[in-house]
C-alpha distance (Angstrom), angle and dihedral (degrees) to the residues before:
residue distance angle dihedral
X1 . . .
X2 3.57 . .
X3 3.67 99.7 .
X4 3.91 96.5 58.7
X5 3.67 99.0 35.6
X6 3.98 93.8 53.8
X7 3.62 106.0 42.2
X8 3.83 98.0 166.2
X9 3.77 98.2 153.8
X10 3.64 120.6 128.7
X11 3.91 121.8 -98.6
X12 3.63 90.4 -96.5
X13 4.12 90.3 57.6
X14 3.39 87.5 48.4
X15 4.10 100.4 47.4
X16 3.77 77.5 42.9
X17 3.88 97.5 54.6
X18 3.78 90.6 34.7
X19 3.70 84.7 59.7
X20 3.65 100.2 50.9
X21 3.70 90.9 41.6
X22 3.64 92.9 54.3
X23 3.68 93.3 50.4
X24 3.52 94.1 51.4
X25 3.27 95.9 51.3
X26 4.04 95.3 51.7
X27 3.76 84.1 50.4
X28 3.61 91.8 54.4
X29 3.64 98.5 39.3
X30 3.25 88.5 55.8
X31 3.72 101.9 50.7
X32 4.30 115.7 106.9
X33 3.76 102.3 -104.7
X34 4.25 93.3 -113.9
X35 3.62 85.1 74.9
X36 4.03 100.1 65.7
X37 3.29 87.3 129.2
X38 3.92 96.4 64.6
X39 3.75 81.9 42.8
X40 3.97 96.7 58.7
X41 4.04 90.0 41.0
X42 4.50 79.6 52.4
X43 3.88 100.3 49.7
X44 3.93 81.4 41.4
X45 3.81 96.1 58.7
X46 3.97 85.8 35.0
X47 3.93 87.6 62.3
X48 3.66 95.2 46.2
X49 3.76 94.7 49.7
X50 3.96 74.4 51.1
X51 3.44 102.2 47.6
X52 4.08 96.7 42.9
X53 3.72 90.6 51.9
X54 3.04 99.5 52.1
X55 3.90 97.9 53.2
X56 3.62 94.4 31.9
X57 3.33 95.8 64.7
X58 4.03 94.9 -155.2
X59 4.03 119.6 -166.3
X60 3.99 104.6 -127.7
X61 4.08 87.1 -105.4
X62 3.81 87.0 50.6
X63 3.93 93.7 53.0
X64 3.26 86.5 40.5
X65 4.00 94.9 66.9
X66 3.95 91.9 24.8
X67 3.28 103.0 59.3
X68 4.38 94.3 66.9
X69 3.63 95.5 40.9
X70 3.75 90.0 50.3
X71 3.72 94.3 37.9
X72 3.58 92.7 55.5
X73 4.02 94.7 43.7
X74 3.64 90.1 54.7
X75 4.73 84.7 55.8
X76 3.77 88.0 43.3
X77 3.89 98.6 45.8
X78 4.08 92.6 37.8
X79 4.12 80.4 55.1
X80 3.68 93.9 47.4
X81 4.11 88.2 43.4
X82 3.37 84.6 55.2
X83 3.79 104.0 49.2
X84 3.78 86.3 49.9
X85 3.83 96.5 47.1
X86 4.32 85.2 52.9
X87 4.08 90.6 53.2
X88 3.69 95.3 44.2
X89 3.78 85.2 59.9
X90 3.75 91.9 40.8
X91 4.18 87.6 55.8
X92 3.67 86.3 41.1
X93 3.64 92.3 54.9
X94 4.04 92.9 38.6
X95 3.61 124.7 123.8
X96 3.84 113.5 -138.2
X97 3.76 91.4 -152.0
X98 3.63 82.4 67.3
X99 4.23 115.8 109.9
X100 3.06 125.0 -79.8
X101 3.35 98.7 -124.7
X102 3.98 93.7 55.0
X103 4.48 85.5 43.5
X104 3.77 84.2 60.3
X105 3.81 97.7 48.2
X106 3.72 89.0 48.9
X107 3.62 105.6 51.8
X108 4.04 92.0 38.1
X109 3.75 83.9 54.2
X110 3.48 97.7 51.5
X111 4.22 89.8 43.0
X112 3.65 87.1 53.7
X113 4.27 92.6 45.8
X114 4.44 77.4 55.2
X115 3.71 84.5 44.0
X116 3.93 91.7 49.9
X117 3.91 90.2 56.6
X118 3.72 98.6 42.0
X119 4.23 90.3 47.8
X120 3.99 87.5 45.6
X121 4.38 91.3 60.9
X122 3.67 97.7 43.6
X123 3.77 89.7 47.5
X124 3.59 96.0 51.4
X125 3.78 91.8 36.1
X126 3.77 89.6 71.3
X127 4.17 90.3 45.5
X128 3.98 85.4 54.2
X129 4.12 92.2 45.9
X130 3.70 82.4 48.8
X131 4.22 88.4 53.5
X132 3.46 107.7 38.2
X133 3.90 139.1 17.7
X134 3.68 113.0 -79.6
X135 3.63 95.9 -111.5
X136 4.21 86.0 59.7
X137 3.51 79.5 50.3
X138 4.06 97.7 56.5
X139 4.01 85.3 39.5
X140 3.59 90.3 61.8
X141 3.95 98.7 61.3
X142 3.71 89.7 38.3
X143 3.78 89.4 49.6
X144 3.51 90.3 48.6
X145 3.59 99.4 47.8
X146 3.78 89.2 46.8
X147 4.34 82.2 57.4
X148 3.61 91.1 51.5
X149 3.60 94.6 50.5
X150 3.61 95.5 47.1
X151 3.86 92.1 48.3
X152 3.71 87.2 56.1
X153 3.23 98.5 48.2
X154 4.13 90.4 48.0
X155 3.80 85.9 49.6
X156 3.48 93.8 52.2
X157 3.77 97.9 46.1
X158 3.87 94.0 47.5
X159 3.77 84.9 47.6
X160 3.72 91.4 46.0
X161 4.21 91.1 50.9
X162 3.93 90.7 42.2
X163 3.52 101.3 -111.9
């Protein structure tokens, strides 16, 4: 993949990344094995981190002040995902012979936990314009749809060859 394969950061980045890598890895090391689930969601997050530093191309100052804000967008959106992912089931698992009343507090709950999500990325899109240069900025969505395709494509080759 293109991220590991053309590591052209400066020796900062890579201290940097070496850093968070090595962390990581103590942290899953060190994990009992009954929690390889924890340790699969680690070594995911580990080869984000990875991935978006690598095509980010941060300055030291700009990792500096990325890292938090991004850090604690990835909490608040995995909350709001969350949310959303326990009122799809809850419309799922709705009766329409329910009231109306109790219809209409369902499905304007689960607008607002869309709502929620969509709020959270243009708030923190103006804290990352504020960061880094807007083009950094575009990068970042690009990079992290490229991650998200490549994940699903890993998952669906390991699932293809029965791992």
């Amino acid at each position: 993949m293109k991220f590991i394969y053309n590591l052209k950061i400066k020796k900062m980045k890579k201290i940097f990344l070496f850093a968070v890598l090595l962390t990581i890895g103590f942290a899953t090391f060190a994990q009992p094995k009954d929690k390889d689930h924890e340790s699969r969601w680690e070594k995911y997050r580990a080869d984000k981190v990875a991935f978006l530093t690598s095509n980010l191309e941060l300055s030291p100052a700009e990792a500096q002040k990325f890292w938090p804000v991004y850090n604690k967008l990835e909490k608040e959106r995995w909350e709001a995902q969350k949310f959303r992912r326990e009122m799809e089931e809850k419309v799922q698992e709705a009766e329409e012979s329910m009231s109306d009343n109790n219809i209409k507090r369902l499905t304007r709950e689960f607008a607002g936990s869309l709502q929620k999500e969509a709020n959270l990325l243009v708030d923190y899109n103006e804290k990352f314009l504020e960061i880094l240069p807007p083009g950094k900025v575009l990068r970042l969505y690009k990079a992290e749809n490229e991650f998200r395709m490549y994940m699903i494509k890993k998952f669906r080759d390991r699932k293809k060859n029965g791992d």
